[in-house]
TIRO-2110 file (N, C-alpha, C; in Angstrom, 1 decimal):
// TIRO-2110
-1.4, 9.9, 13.2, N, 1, A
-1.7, 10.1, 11.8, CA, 1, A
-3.1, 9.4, 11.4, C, 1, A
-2.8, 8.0, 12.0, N, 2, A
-4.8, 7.6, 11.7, CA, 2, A
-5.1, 7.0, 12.5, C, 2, A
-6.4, 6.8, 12.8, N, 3, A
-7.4, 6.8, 14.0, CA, 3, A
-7.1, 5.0, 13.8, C, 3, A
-6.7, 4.5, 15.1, N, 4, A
-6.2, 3.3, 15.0, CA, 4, A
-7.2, 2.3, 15.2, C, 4, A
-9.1, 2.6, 15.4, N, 5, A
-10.0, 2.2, 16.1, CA, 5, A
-10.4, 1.8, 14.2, C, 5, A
-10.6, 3.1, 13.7, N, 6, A
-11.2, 3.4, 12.5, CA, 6, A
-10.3, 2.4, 11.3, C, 6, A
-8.6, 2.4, 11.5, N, 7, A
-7.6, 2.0, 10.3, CA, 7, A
-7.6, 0.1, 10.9, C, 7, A
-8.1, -0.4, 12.1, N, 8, A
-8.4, -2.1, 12.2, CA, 8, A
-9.4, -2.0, 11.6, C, 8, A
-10.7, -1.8, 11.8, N, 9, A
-12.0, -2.1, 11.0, CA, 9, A
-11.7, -1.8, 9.3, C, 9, A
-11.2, -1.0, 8.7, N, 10, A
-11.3, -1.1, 7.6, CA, 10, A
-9.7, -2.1, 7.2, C, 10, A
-9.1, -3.0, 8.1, N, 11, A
-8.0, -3.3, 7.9, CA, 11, A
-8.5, -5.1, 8.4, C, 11, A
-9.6, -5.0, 9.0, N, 12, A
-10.2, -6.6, 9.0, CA, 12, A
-11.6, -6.8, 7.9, C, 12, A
-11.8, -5.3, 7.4, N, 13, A
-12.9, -5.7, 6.1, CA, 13, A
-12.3, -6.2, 5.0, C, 13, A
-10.8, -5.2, 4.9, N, 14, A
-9.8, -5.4, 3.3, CA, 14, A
-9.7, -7.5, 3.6, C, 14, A
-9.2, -7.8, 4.9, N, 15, A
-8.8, -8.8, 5.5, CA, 15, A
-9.7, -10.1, 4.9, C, 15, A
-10.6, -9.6, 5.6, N, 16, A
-12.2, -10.3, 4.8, CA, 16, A
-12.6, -10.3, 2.9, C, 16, A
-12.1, -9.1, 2.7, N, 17, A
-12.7, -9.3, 1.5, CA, 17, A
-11.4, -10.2, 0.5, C, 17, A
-10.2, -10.0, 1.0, N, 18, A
-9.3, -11.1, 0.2, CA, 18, A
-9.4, -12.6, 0.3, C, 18, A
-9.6, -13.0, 1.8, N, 19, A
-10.0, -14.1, 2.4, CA, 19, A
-11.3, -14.4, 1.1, C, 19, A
-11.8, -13.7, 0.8, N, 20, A
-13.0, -14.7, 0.1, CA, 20, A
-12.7, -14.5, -0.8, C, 20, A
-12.8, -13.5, -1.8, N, 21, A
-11.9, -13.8, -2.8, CA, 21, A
-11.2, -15.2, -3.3, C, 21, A
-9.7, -15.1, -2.3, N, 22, A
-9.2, -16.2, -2.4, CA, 22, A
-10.0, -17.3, -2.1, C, 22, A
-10.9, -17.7, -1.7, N, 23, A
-11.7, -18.6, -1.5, CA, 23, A
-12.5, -19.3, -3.0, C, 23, A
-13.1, -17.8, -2.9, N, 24, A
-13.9, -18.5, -4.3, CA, 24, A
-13.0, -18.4, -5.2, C, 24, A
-11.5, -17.9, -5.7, N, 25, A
-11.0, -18.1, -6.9, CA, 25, A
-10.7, -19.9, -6.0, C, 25, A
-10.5, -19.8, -5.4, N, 26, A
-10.2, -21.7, -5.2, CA, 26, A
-11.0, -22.4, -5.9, C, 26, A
-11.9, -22.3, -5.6, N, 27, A
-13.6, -22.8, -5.9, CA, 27, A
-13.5, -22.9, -7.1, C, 27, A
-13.3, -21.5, -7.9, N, 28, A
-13.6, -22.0, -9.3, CA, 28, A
-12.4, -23.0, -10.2, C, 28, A
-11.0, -22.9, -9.7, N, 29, A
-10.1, -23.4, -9.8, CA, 29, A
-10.4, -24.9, -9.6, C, 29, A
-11.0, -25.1, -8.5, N, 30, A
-11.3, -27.2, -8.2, CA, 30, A
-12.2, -27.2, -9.0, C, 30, A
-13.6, -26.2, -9.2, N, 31, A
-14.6, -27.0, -9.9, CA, 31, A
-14.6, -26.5, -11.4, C, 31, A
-13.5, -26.2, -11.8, N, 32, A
-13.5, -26.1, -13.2, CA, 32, A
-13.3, -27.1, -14.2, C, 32, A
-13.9, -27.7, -15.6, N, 33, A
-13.9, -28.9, -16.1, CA, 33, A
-12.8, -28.8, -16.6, C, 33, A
-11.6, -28.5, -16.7, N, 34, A
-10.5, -28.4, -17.1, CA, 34, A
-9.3, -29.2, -16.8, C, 34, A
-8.1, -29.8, -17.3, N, 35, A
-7.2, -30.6, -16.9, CA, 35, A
-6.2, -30.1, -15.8, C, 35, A
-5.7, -30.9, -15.1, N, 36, A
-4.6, -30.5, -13.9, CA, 36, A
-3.9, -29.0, -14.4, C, 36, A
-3.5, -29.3, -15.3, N, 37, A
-2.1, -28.5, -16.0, CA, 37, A
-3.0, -27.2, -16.1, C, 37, A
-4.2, -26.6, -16.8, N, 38, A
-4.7, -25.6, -16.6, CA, 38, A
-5.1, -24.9, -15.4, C, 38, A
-5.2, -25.7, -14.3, N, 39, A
-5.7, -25.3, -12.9, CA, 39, A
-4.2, -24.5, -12.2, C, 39, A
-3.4, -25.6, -12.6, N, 40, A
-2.1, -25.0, -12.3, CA, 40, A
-1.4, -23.5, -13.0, C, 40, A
-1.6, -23.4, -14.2, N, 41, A
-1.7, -22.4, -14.6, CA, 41, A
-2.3, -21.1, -13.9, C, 41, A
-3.0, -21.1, -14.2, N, 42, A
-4.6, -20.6, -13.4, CA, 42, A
-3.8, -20.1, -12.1, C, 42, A
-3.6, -21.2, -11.2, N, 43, A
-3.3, -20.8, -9.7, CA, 43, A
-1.8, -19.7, -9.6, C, 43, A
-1.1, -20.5, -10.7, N, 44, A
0.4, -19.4, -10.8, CA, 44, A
-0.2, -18.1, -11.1, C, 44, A
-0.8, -18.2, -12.0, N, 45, A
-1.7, -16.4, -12.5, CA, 45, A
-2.1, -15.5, -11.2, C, 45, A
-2.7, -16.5, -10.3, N, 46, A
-3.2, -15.9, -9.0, CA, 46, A
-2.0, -15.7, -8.2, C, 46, A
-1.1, -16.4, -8.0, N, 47, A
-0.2, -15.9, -7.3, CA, 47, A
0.9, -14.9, -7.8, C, 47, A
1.2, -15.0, -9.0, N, 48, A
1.7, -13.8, -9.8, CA, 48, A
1.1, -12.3, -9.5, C, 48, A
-0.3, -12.7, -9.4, N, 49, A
-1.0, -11.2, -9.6, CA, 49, A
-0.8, -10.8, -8.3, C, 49, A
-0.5, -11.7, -7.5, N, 50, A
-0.8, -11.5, -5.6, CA, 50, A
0.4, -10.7, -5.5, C, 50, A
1.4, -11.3, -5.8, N, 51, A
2.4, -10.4, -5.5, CA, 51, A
3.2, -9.1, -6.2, C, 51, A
2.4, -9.0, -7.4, N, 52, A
2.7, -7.5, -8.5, CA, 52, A
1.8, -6.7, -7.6, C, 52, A
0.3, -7.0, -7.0, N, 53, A
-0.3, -6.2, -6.6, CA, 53, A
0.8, -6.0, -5.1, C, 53, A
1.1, -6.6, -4.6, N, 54, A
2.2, -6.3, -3.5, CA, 54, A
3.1, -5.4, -3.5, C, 54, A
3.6, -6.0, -4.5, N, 55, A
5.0, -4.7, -4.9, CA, 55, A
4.4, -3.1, -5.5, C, 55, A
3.4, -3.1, -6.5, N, 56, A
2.9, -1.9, -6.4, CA, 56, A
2.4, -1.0, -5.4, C, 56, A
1.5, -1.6, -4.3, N, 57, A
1.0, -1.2, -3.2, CA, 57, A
2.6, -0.5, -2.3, C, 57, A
3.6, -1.6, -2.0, N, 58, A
4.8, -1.0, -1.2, CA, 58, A
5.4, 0.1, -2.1, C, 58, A
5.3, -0.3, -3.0, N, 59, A
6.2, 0.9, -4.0, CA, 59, A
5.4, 2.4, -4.2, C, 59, A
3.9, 2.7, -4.1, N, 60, A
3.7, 3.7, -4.2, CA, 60, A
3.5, 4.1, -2.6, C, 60, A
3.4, 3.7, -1.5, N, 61, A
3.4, 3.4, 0.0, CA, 61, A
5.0, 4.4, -0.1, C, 61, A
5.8, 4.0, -0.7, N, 62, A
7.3, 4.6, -0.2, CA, 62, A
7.4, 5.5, -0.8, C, 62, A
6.5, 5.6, -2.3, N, 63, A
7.0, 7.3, -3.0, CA, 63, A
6.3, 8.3, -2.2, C, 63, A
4.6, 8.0, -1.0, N, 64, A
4.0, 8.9, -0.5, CA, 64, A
4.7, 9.3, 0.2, C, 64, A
6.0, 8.1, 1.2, N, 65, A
6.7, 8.7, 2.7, CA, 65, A
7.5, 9.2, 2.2, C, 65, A
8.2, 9.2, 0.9, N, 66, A
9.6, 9.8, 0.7, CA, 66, A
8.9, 11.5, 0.1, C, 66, A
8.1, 11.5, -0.3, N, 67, A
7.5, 12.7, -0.9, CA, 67, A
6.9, 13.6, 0.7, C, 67, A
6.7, 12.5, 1.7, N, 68, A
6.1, 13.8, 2.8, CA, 68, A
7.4, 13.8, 3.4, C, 68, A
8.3, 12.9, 3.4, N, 69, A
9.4, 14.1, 4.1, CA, 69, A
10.3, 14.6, 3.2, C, 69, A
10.2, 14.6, 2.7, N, 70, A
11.0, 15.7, 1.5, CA, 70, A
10.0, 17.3, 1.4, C, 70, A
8.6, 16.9, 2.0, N, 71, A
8.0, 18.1, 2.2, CA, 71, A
8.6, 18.4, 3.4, C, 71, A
9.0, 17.8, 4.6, N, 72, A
9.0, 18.4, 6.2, CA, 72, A
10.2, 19.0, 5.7, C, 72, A
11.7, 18.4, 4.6, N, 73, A
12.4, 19.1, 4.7, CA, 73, A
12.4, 20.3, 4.4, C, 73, A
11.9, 20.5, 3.3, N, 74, A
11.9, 21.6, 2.7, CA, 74, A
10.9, 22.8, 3.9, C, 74, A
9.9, 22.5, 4.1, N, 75, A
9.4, 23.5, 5.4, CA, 75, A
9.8, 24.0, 6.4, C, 75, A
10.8, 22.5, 6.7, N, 76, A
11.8, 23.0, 7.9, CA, 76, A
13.3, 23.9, 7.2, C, 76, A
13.3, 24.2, 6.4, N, 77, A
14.4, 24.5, 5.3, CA, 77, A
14.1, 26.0, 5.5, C, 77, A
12.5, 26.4, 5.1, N, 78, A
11.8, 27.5, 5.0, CA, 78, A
12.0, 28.0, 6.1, C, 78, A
11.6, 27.4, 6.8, N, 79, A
11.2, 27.8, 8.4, CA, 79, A
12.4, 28.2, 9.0, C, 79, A
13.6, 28.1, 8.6, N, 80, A
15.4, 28.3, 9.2, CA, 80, A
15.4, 29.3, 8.6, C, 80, A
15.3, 29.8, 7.1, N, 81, A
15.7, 30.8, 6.7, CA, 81, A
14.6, 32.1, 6.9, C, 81, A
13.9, 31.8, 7.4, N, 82, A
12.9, 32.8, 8.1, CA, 82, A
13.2, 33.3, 9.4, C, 82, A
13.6, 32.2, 9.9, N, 83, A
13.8, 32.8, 11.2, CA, 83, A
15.2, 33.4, 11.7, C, 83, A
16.3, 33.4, 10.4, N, 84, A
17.4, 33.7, 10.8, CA, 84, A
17.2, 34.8, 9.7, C, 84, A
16.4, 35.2, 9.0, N, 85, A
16.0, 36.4, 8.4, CA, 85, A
15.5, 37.3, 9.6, C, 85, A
14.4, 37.1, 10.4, N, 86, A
14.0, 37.8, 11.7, CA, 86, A
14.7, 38.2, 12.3, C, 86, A
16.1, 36.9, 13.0, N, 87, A
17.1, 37.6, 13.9, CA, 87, A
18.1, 38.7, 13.5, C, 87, A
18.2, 38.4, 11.7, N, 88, A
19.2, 39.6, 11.9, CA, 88, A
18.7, 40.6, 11.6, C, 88, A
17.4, 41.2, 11.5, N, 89, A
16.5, 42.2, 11.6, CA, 89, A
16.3, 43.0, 12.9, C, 89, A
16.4, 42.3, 13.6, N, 90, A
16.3, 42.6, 14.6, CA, 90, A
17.6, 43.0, 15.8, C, 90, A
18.9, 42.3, 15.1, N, 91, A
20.0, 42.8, 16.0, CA, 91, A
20.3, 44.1, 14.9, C, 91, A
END
């Protein structure tokens, strides 16, 4: 299904680009003039969002697989009643 040379490289860039991300939101989190209690805020917000974006990502991930085989069935569904349309055409 995908070129497994081509889906690591774009799968150590995504890698890379959260790694810093998460980096610099650190950064601004320690060097922000702000009290404990806001930083902490702050960091729950980031991990809140970490994991909504998580669950969205799996959850539209499973409506693509359940939607492509619900296509294979239905083709292979097609593909039966076609070919048992041929056979009895033919006897």
């Amino acid at each position: 299904m995908f070129n497994n040379s081509n889906n690591s490289i774009y799968l150590v860039f995504n890698a890379f680009g959260v790694f810093f991300a998460y980096a610099m939101l650190a950064g601004s989190i320690y060097y922000a003039p702000v009290d404990f209690s806001t930083k902490g805020y702050w960091a729950m917000g980031i991990g809140l969002l970490t994991l909504a974006l998580v669950n969205v990502v799996k959850l539209r991930l499973d409506d693509q697989i359940t939607g492509d085989r619900i296509n294979k069935l239905e083709a292979a569904k097609a593909e039966k009643i076609l070919e048992d349309y041929v056979t009895e055409k033919e006897d």
